[in-house]
C-alpha positions in Angstrom: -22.0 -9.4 -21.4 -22.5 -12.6 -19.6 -19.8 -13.9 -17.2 -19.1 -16.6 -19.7 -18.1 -14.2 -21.9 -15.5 -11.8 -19.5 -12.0 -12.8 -19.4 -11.0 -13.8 -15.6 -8.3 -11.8 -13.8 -7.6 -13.2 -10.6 -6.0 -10.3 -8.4 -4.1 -11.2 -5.4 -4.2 -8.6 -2.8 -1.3 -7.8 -0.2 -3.3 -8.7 2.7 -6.9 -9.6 4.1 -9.6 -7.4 2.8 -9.2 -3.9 4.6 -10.5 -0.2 4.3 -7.3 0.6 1.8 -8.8 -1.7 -0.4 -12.1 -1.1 -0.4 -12.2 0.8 -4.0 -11.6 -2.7 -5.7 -14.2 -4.3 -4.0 -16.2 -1.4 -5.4 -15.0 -1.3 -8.5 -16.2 -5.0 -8.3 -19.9 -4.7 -6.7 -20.0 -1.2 -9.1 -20.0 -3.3 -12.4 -16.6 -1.7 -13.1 -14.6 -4.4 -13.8 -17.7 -6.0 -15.7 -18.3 -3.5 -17.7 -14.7 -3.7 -19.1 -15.5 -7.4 -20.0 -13.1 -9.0 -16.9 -14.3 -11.0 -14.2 -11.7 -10.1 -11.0 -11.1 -13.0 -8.6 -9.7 -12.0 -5.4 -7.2 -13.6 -3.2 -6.3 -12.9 0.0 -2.4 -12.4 0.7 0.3 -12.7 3.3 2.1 -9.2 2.6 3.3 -6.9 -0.2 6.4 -9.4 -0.9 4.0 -12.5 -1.0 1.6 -10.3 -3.6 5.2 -9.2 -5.7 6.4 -12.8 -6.5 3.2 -14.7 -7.1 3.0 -11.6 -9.9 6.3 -12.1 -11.0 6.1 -15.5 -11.2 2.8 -15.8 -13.2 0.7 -17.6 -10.2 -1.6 -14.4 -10.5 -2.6 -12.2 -13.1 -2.1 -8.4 -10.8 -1.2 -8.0 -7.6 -1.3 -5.3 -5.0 2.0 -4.6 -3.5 4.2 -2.1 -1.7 6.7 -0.7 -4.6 9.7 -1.3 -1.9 8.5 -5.2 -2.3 8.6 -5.0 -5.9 12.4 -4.0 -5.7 13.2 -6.3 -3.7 11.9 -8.8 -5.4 13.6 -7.6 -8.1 17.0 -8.1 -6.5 16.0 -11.8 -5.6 16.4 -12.5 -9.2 12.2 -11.8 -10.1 10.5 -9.5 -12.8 7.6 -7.7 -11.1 6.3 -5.0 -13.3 4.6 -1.8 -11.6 1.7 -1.1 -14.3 0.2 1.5 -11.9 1.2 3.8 -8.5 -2.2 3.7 -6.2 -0.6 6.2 -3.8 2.2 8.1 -4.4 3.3 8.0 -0.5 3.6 5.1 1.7 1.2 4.0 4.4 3.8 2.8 6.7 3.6 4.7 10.5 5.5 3.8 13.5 3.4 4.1 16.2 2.9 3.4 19.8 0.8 4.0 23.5 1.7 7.0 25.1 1.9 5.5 28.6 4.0 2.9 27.2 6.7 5.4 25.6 6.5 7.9 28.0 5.7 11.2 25.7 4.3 11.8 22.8 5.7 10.6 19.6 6.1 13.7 17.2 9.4 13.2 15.6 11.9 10.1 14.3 14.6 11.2 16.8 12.5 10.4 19.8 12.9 6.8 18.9 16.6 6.6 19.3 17.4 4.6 22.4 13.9 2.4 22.1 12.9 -1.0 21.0 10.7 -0.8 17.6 9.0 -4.0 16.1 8.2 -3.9 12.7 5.2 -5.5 10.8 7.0 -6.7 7.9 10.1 -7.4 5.4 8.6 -3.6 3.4 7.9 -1.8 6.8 11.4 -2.7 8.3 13.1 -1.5 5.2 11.3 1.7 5.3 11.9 1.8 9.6 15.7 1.6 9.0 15.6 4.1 5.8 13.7 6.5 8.5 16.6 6.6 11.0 19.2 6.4 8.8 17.8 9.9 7.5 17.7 10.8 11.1 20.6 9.8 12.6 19.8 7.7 15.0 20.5 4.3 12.8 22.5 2.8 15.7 20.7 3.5 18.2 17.4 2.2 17.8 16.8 -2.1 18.5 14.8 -2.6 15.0 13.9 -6.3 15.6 13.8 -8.6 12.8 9.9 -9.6 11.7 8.5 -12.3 13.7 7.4 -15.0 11.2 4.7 -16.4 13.9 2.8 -13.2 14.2 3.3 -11.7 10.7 2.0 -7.8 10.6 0.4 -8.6 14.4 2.8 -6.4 16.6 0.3 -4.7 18.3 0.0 -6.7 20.9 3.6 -5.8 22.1 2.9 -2.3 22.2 0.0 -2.9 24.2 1.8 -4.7 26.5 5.0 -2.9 27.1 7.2 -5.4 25.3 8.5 -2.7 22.7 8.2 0.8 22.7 6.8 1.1 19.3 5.6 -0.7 16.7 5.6 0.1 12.6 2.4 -1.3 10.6 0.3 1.5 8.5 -1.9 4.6 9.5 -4.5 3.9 11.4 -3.1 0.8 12.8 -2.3 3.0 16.7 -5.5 5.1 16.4 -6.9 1.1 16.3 -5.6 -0.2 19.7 -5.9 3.2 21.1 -9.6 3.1 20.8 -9.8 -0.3 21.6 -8.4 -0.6 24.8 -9.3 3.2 25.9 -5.3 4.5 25.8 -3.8 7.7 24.3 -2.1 6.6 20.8 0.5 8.4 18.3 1.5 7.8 15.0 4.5 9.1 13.0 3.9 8.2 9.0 6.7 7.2 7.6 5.4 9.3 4.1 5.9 12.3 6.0 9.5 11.9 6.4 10.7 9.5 2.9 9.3 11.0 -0.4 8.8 7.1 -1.4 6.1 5.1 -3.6 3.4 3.6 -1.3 1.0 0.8 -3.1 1.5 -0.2 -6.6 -0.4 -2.7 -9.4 1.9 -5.4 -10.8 2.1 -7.7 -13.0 4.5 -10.1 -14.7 6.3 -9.9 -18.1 4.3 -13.3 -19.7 1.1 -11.8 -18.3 2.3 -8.2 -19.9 3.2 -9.5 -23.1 -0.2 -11.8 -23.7 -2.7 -9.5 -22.3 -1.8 -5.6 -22.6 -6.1 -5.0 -23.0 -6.5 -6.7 -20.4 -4.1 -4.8 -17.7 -5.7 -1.5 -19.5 -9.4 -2.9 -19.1 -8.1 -3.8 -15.1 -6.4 0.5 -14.8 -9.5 1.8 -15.9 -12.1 -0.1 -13.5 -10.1 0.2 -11.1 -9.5 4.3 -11.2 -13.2 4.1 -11.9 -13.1 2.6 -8.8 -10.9 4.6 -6.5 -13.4 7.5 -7.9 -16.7 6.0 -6.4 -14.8 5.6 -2.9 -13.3 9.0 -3.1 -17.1 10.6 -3.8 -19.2 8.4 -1.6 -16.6 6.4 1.3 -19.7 4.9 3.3 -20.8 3.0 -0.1 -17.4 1.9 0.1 -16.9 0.6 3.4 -20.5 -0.9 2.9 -19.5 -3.0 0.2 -16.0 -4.3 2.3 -18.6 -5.1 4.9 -20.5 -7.1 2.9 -17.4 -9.1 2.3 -16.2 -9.6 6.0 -18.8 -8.8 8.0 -16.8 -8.9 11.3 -14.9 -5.4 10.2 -18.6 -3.8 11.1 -17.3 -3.2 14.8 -14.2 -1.9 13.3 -16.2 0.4 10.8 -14.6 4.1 11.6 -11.5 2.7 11.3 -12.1 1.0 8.1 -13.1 4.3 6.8 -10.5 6.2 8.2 -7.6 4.0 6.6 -9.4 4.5 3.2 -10.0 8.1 3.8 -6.3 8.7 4.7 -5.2 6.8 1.4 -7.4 8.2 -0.6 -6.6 12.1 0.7 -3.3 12.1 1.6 -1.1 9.0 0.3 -2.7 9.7 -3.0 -2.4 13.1 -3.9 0.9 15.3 -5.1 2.2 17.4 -7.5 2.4 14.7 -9.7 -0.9 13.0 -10.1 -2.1 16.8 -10.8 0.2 17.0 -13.7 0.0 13.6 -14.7 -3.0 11.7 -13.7 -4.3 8.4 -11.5 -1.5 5.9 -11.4 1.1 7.5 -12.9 5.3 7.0 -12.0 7.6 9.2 -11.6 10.9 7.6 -12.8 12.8 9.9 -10.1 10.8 8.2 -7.6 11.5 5.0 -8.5 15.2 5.7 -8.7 15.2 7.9 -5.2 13.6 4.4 -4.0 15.8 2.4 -4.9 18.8 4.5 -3.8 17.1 4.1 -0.3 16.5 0.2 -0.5 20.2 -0.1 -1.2 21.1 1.8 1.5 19.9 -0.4 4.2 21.8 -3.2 3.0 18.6 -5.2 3.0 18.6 -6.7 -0.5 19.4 -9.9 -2.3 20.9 -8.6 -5.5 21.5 -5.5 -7.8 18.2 -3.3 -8.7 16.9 -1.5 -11.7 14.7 1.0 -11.0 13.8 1.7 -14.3 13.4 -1.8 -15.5 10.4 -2.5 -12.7 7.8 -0.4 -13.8 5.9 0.8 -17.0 3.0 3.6 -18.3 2.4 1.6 -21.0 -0.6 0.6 -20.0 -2.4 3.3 -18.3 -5.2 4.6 -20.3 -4.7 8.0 -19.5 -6.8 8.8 -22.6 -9.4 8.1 -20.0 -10.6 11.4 -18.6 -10.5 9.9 -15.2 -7.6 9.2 -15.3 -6.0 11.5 -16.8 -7.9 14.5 -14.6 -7.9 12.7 -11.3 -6.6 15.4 -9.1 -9.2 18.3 -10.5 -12.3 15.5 -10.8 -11.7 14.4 -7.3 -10.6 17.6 -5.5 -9.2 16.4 -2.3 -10.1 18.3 1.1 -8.0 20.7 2.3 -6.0 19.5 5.7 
């Protein structure tokens, strides 16, 4: 097939090209998507939310986005439609410098009396769900996002200006390394049993091309296959497309490393296979997005996703869990 004869999908990431979504790139340089007759355009995003509306609004085709950003895009009056669950628990950490918070961080209840920045709309949700479950709602500062510096709170852990920051895994192991400090992390996934990264799509997408979001599933778990087998091949190939993450490398690997073996797998995907939702998920996450009185309007948990179109007559998706046999922590 020539590339004048594969339909174009363009696929608008959450963010700049990173090691959590180096299996698409992959699944791209692999002949994947190719060899299911689509040619994937990616674009580079501002954040899960961004990613959730241009879905929902039809200005791209799929998007990769945080399921919390899907409902709450939802109660802003949009129709994002989950087609796929990439990890079954979120990325989201807080973390911070040990000589900036004084001991180690090991549990939510530490943070109560401290100053936490969050990286985004999704990760402040999730921050506030986190010690609501803990307690300690009211006694944590949980500053609003800073539109100027986006996901880029590092720099006021590193400085002292907060005592801890919330981005995703990997993000304090980063700075720790970087400027020769002590770091901890607390993942978020640990703590809520919450939906991580999803695939969307809109409804006039959904309706007109349902081959097309199946051809998409299937390179794509194809995809997350490759990376889970052979992870340098992987990073390689997200080199290739930003060469500066090179001195960031290990990292780079470790964020795909950590999605792929332990955001990924649970009970579920055994029974159930790549990319399948739980409805009881959905619901339990919705329950906890209305509970921080952080959303627009009223949600429907069940109305924001679909199986419909996950081929999980495809045995690799279908037999994710045995195929890929994650290591044992």
């Amino acid at each position: 097939m020539t590339a004048a004869d594969a339909d174009t999908v363009s696929f608008q990431l959450n963010w700049e090209p990173n090691g959590f979504q180096s299996p698409y790139f992959l699944a791209r340089e692999a002949g994947f998507y190719e060899a299911e007759g689509l040619e994937v355009e990616f674009v580079e995003g501002h954040g899960s939310p961004f990613a959730a509306e241009r879905a929902a609004r039809g200005d791209s085709d799929i998007a990769l986005a945080g399921a919390s950003a899907v409902l709450t895009k939802q109660s802003e009056g949009f129709e994002p439609l989950a087609v796929a669950a990439v990890t079954q628990k979120t990325p989201a950490a807080v973390y911070t410098l040990r000589d900036v918070f004084g001991e180690e961080l090991s549990e939510p209840e530490q943070l109560a009396g401290r100053t936490v920045a969050p990286s985004a709309t999704k990760t402040r949700i999730l921050t506030a769900q986190l010690l609501e479950n803990a307690g300690i709602r009211d006694e944590v500062e949980l500053l609003e996002v800073d539109p100027h510096t986006h996901h880029r709170v590092q720099h006021k852990v590193i400085d002292g200006t907060v005592d801890a920051a919330v981005g995703v895994v990997t993000n304090g192991i980063e700075i720790g390394r970087e400027h020769d400090r002590t770091a901890d992390e607390l993942p978020i996934g640990d703590y809520l049993d919450i939906y991580g990264m999803t695939l969307v799509t809109g409804p006039e997408f959904a309706d007109e091309n349902p081959e097309s979001i199946r051809s998409f599933l299937r390179a794509t778990a194809r995809g997350w296959a490759a990376a889970t087998r052979d992870p340098e091949r992987a990073i390689d190939v997200l080199v290739d497309r930003n060469a500066t993450l090179e001195r960031n490398r290990e990292i780079e690997r470790r964020k795909f490393e950590t999605a792929a073996n332990r955001l990924q797998f649970t009970p579920y995907v055994t029974d159930h296979g790549w990319g399948a939702q739980d409805p009881a998920r959905w619901r339990r996450l919705g329950e906890t997005l209305s509970e921080t009185a952080l959303l627009e309007g009223d949600i429907d948990p069940d109305a924001v996703w679909t199986d419909e179109f996950r081929p999980d007559d495809e045995p690799i998706v279908a037999e994710y869990a045995d195929r890929m046999q994650p290591p044992a922590e």
